[in-house]
C-alpha positions as CSV (number, residue, x, y, z in Angstrom):
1,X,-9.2,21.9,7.6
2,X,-5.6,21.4,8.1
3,X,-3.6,18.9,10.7
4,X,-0.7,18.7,11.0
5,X,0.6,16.0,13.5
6,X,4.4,15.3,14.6
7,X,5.4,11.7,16.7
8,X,6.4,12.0,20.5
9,X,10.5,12.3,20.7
10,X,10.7,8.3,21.7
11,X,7.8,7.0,19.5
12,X,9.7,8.2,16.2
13,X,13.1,6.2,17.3
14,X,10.9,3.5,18.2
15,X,9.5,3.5,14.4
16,X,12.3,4.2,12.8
17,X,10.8,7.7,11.6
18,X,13.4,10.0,13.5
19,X,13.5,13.4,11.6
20,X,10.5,13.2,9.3
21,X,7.5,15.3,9.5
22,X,4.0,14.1,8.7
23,X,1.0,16.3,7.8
24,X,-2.4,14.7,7.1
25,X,-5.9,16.2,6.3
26,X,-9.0,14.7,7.3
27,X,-12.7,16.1,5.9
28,X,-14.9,13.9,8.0
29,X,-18.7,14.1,7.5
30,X,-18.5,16.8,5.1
31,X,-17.6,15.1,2.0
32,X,-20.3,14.2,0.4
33,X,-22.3,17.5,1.3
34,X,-21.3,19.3,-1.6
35,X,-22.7,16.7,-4.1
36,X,-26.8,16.5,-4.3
37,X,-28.3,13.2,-2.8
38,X,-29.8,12.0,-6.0
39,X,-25.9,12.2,-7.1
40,X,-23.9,10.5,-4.8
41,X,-24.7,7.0,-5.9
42,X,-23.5,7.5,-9.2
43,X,-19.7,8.9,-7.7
44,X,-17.2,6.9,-8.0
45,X,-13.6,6.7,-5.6
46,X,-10.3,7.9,-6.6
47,X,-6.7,7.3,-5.3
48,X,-3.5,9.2,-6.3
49,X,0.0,8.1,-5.3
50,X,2.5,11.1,-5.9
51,X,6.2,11.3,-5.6
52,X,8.1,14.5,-7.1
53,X,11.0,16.8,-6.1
54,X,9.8,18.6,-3.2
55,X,9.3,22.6,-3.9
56,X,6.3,25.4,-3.2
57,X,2.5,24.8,-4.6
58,X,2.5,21.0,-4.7
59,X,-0.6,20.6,-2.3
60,X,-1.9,23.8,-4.1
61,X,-2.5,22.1,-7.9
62,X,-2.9,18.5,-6.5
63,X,-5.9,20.0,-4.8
64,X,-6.7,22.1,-8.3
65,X,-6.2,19.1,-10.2
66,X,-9.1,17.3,-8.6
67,X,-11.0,20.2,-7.5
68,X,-11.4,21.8,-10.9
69,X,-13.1,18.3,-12.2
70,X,-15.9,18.2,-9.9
71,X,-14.2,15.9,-7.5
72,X,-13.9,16.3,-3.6
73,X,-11.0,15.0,-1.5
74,X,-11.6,12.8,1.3
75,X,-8.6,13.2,3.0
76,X,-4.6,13.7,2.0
77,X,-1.3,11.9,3.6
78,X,1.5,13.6,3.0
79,X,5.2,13.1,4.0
80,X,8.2,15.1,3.7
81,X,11.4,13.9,4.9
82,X,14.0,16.4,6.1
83,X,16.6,17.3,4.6
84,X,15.8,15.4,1.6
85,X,13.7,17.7,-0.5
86,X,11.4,14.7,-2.1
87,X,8.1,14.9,-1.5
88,X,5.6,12.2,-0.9
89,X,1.6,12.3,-0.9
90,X,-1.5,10.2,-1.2
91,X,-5.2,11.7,-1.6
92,X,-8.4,10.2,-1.7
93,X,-11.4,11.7,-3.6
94,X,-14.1,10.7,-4.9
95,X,-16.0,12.4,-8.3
96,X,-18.3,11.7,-10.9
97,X,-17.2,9.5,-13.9
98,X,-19.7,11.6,-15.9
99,X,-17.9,14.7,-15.6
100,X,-14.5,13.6,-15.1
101,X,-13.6,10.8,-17.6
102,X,-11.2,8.2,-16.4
103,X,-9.2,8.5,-19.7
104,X,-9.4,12.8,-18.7
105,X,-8.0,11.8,-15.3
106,X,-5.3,9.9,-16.8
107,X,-4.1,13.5,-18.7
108,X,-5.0,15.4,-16.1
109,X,-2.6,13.8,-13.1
110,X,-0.1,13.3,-16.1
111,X,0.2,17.1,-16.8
112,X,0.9,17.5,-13.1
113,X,3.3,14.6,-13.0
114,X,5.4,16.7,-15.9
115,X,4.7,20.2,-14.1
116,X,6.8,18.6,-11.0
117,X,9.2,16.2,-12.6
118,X,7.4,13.6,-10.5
119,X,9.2,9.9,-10.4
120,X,5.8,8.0,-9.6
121,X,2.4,9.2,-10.1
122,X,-0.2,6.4,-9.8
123,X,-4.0,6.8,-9.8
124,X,-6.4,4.4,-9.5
125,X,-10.4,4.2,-9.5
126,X,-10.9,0.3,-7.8
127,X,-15.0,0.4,-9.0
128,X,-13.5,1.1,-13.0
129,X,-10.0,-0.4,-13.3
130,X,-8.9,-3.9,-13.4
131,X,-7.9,-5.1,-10.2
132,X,-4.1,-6.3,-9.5
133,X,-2.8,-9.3,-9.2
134,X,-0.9,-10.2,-6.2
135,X,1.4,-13.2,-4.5
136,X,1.1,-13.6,-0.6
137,X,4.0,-15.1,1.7
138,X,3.7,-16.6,4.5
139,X,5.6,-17.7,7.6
140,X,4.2,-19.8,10.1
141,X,1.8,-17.3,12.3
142,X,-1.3,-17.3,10.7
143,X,-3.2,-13.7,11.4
144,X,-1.5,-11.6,8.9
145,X,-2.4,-13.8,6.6
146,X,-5.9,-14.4,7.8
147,X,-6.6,-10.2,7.9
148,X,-5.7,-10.4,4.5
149,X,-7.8,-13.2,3.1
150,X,-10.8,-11.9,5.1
151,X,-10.5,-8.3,3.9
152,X,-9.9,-9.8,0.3
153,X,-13.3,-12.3,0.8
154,X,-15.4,-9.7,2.1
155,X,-14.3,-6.5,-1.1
156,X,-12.0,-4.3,0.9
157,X,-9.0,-5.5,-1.0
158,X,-9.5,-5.1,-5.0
159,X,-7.0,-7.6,-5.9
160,X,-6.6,-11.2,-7.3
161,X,-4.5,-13.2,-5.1
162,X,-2.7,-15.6,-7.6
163,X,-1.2,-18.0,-4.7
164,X,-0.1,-17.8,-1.5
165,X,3.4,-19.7,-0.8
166,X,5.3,-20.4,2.6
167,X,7.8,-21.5,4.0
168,X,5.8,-23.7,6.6
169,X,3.8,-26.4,5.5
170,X,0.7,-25.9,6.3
171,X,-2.2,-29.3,6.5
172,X,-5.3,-30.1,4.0
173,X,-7.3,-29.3,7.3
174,X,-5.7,-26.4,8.0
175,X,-8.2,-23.1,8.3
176,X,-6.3,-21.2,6.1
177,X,-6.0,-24.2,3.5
178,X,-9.5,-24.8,3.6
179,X,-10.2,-21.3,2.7
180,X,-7.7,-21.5,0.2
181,X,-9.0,-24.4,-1.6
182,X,-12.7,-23.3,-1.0
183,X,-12.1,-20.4,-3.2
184,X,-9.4,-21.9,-5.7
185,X,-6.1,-19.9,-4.9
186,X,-3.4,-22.3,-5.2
187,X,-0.9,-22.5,-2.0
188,X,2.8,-23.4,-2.4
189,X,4.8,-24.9,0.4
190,X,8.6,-24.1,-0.2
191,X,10.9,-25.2,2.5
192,X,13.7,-23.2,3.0
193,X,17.4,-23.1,4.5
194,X,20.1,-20.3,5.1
195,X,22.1,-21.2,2.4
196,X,18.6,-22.1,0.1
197,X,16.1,-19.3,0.0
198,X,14.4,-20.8,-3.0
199,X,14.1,-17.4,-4.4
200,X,14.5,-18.9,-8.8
201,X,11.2,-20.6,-7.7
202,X,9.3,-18.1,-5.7
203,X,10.2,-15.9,-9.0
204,X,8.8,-18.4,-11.4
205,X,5.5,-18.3,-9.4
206,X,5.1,-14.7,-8.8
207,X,6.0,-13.8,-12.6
208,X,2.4,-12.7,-13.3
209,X,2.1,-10.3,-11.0
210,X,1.7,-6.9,-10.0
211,X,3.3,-6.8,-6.8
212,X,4.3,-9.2,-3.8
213,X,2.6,-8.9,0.0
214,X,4.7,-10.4,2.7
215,X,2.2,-11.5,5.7
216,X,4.7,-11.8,7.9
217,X,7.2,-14.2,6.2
218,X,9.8,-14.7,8.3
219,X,12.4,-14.5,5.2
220,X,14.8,-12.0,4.2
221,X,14.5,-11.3,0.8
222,X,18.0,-10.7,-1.4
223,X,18.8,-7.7,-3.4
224,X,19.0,-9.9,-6.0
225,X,15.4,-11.2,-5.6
226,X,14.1,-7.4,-5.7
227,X,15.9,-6.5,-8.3
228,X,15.0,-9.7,-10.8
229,X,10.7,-9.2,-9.2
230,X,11.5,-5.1,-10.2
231,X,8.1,-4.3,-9.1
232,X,6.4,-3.4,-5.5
233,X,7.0,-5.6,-2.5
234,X,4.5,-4.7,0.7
235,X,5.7,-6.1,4.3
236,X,2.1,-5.9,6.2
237,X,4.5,-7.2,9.0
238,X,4.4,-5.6,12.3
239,X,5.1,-1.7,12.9
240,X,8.8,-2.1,14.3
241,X,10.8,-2.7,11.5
242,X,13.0,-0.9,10.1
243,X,14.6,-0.5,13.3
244,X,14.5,-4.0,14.3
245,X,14.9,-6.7,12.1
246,X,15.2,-10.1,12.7
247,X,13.7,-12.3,15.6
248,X,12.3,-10.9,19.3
249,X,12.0,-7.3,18.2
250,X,10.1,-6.6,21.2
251,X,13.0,-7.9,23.2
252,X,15.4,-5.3,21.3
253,X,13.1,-2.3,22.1
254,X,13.4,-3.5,25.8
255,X,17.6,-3.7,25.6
256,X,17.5,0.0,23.9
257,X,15.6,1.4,26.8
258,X,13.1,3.0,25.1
């Protein structure tokens, strides 16, 4: 099955995704009925992160790839910018670690990563690798920062949450401090300025980690910053930026006219 979805003409300004094509395909209620039911508790879950030049017969071996292993994909997001011939994909599958070794896997997406000169190509199986380590920060407003500790208490999120820091200082009888301290993840209160971002000790305590989430912190990180952390930094902020930053974005949409 094949869907391919484009944005209204005012939704994509709103986004900030003006000119970019999405295609995304879904294989509800069918995914599991080519594996036997005595099987499917022993299959595991797959995710693939793919970025290469783009060109013809990428979908084609990505599917092959997984396919020719056993495995069946869930569904596949895939984004193609115009005009910018790079493209961009994430699949879900899930197989059997029986037939299609994680250490197999490993050479299998890496032959495809050489086949399309890819510049990232990241798979992961949550139920057999070791999970990542993350930082949170966090502003003042509490509920992306409560999503995220509830989907981490409950298993959706396969990470380990090192600390959470903020710049808002936050009580010992505080709901989120309680939960913090209930299930020993150490929070870090760093008050910051314009001219003081305290970015030398947000570094220090995020050394250990794999990548940075930013629950709605109300801070602009510098270049600088990025470039020292080098790794992956996730705003789970709300869907309006990148085409307006800063305070009362809501307010800006309203002065645009959109």
């Amino acid at each position: 099955m094949s869907l391919r979805r484009r944005l209204s003409t005012s939704l994509p300004q709103l986004l900030g995704f003006t000119n970019r094509s999405f295609k995304s395909l879904k294989f509800p209620q069918q995914s599991l009925h080519c594996f036997n039911s005595s099987s499917e508790s022993s299959l595991a879950h797959g995710i693939h992160v793919f970025q290469c030049p783009d060109g013809v017969g990428i979908v084609a071996k990505l599917s092959d790839c997984i396919a020719s292993r056993g495995g069946n994909i869930l569904g596949a997001d895939i984004f193609v910018p115009e005009n910018k011939k790079v493209f961009y994909s994430r699949s879900e599958f899930i197989f059997d670690p029986a037939k299609w070794p994680r250490a197999q896997m490993d050479e299998d997406f890496l032959k495809l990563s050489n086949m399309f000169n890819a510049m990232k190509s990241v798979v992961r199986v949550p139920n057999l690798d070791s999970k990542y380590k993350i930082s949170v920060l966090a502003s003042k407003q509490d509920h992306c920062l409560v999503d995220l500790l509830h989907g981490w208490q409950d298993g959706r999120l396969p990470v380990d949450i090192t600390c959470v820091i903020s710049n808002h200082d936050r009580g010992p009888n505080t709901h989120v401090f309680r939960f913090l301290e209930r299930h020993g993840i150490p929070y870090h209160y760093l008050h910051t300025t314009k001219e003081h971002k305290r970015e030398g000790e947000i570094l220090d305590l995020v050394q250990d980690t794999d990548f940075l989430v930013l629950a709605r912190y109300m801070q602009i990180l510098s270049g600088n910053f990025l470039k020292s952390y080098g790794k992956d930094v996730i705003n789970i902020h709300h869907g309006l930026l990148p085409s307006f930053k800063g305070g009362n974005p809501s307010k800006q949409i309203m002065l645009t006219g959109l």
